[in-house]
N, CA, C and O atoms as a DFTB+ gen file, in Angstrom:
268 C
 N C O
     1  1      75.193      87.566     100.740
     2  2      75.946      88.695     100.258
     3  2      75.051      89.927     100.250
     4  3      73.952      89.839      99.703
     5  1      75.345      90.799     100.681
     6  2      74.882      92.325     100.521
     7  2      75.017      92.988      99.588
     8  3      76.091      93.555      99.393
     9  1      73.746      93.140      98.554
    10  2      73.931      93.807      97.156
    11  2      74.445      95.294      97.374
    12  3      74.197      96.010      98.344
    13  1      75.198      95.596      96.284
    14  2      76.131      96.858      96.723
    15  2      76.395      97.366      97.431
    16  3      75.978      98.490      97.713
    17  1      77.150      96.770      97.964
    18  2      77.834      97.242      99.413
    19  2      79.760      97.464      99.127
    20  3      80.670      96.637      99.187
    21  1      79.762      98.404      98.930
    22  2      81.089      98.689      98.401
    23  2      82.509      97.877      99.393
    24  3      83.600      97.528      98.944
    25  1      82.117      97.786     100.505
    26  2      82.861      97.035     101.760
    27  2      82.885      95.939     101.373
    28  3      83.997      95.514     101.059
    29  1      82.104      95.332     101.277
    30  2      82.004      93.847     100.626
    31  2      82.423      93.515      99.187
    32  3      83.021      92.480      98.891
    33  1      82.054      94.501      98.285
    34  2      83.063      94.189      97.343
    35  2      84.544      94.371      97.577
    36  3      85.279      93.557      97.018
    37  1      84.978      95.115      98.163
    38  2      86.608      95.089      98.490
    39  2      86.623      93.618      99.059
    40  3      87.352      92.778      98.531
    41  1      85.955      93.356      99.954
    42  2      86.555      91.927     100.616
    43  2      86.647      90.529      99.556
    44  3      87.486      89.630      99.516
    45  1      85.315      90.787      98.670
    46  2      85.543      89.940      97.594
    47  2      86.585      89.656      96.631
    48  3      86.912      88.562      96.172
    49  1      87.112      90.938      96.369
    50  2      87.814      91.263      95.116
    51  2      89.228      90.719      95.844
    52  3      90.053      90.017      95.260
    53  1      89.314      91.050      96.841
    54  2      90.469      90.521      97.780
    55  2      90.585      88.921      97.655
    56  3      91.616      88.431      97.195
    57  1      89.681      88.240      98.006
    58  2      90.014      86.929      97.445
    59  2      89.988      86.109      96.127
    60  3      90.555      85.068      95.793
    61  1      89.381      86.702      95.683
    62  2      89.626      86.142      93.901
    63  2      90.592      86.914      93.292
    64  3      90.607      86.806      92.066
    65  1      91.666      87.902      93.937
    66  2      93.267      87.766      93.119
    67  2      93.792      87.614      93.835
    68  3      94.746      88.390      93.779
    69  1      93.864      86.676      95.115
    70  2      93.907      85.590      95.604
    71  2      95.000      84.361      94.747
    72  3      96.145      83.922      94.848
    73  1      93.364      84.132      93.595
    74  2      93.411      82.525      93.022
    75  2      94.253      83.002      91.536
    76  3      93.969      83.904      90.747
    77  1      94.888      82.448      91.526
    78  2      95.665      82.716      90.098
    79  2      95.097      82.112      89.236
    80  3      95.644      82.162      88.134
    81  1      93.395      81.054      89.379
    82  2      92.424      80.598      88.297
    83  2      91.903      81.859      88.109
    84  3      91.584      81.752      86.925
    85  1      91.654      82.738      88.358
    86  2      90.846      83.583      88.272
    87  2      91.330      84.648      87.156
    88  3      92.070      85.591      87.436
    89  1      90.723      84.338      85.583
    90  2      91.522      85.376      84.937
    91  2      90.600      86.480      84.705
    92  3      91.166      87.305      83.988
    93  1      89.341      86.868      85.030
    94  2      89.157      87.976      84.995
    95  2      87.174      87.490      86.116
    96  3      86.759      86.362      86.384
    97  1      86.531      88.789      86.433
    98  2      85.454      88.871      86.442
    99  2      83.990      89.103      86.368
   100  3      83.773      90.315      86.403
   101  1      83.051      88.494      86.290
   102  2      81.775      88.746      85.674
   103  2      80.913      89.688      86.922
   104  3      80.918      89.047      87.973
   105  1      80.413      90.613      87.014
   106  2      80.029      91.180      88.304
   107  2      81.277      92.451      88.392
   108  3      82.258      92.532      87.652
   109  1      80.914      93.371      89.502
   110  2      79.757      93.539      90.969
   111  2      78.614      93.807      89.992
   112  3      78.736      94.094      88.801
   113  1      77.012      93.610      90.980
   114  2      75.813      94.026      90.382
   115  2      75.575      95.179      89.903
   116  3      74.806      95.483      88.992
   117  1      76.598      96.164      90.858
   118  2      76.247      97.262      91.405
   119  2      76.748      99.008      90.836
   120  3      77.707      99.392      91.507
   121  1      76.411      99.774      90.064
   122  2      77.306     100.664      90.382
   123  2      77.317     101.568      91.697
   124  3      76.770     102.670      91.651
   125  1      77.702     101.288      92.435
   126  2      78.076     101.947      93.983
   127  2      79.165     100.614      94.330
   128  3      80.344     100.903      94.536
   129  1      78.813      99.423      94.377
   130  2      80.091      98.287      94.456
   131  2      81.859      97.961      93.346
   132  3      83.056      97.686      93.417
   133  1      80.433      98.358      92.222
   134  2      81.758      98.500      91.219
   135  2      83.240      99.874      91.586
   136  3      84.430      99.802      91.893
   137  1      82.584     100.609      91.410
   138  2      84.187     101.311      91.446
   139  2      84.680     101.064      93.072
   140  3      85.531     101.860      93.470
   141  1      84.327     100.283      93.796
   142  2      85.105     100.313      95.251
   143  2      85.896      99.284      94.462
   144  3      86.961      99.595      94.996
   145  1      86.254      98.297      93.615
   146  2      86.785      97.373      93.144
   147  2      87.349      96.769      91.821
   148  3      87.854      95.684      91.529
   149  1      87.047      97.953      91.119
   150  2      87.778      97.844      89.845
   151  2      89.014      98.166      90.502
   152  3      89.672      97.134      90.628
   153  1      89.802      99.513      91.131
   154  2      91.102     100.103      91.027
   155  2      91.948      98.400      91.464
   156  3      93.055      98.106      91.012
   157  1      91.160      97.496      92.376
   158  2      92.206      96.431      92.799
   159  2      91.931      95.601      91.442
   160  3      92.950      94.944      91.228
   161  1      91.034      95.380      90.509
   162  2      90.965      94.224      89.546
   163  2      92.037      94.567      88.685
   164  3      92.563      93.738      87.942
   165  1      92.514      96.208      88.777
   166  2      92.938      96.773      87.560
   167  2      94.730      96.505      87.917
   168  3      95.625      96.043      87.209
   169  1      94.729      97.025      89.322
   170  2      96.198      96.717      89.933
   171  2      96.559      94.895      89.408
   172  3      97.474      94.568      88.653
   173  1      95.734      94.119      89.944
   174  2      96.087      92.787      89.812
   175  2      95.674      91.976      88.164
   176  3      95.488      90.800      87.850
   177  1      95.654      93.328      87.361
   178  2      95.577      92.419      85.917
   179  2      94.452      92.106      85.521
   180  3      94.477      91.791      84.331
   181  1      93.057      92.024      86.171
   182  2      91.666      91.078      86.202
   183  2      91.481      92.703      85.216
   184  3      92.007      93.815      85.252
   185  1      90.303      91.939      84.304
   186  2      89.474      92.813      83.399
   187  2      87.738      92.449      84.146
   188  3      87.559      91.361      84.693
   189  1      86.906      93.208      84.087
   190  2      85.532      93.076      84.873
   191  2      84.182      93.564      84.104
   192  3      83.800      94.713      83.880
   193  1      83.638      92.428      83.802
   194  2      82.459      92.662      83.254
   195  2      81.418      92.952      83.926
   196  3      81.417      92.385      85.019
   197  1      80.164      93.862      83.654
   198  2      79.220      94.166      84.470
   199  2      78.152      94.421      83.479
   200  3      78.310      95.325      82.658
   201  1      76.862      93.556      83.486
   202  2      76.069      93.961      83.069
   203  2      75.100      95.286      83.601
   204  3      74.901      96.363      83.039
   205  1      74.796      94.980      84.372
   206  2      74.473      95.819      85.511
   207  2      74.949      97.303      85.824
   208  3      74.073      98.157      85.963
   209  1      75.658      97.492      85.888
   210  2      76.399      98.542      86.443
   211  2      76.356      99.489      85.601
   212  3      76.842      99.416      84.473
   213  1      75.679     100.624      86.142
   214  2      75.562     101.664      84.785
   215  2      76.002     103.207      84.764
   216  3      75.774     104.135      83.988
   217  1      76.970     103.035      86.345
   218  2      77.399     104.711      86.179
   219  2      78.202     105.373      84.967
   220  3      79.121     104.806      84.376
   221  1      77.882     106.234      84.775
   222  2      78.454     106.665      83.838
   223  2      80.512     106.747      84.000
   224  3      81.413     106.608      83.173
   225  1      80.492     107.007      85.339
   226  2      82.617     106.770      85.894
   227  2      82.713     105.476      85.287
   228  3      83.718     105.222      84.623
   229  1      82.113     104.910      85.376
   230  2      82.602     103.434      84.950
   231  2      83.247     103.080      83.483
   232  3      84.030     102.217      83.085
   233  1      82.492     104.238      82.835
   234  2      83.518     104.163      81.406
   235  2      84.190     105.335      80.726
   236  3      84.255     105.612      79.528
   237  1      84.831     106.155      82.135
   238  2      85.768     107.109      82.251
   239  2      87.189     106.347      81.734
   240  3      87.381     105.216      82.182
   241  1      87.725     106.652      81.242
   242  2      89.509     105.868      81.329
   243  2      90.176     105.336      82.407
   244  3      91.062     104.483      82.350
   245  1      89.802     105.775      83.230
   246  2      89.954     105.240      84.600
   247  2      90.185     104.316      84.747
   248  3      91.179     103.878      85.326
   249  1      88.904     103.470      84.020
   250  2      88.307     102.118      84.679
   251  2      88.508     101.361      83.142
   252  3      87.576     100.615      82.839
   253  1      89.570     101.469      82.195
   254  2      89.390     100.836      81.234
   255  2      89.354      99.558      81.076
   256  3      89.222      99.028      79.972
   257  1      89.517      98.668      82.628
   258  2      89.601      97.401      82.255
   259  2      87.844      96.595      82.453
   260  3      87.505      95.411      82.472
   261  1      87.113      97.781      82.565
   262  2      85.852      97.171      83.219
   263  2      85.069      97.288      81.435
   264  3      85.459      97.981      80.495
   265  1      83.769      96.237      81.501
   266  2      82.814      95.889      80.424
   267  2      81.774      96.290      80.220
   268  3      81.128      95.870      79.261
């Protein structure tokens, strides 16, 4: 996997709401990966934790479903 690579997180995020096990997720590493992939976690219900990720957009309202 390619650490923050915003392309690749779309492709990810694409298959884990996919899986209807999947009730939410831990990750991207990245802030440059993260917001390519919150707007789909947020469309499909998933809430997203990120330790990592430290842009400040990330805890705009925007993105209220992210951690």
């Amino acid at each position: 996997m390619i650490y923050n690579d915003p392309s690749q997180a779309q492709r990810v995020v694409k298959e884990l709401i996919k899986d209807s096990n999947v009730l939410g997720v831990i990750g991207h590493a990245g802030s440059v990966a993260s917001p390519a992939a919150l707007p789909v976690y947020k469309n499909a219900g998933l809430a997203m934790i990120s330790s990592s990720s430290s842009s400040t957009e990330l805890s705009m309202k925007k993105f209220v479903d992210n951690f």
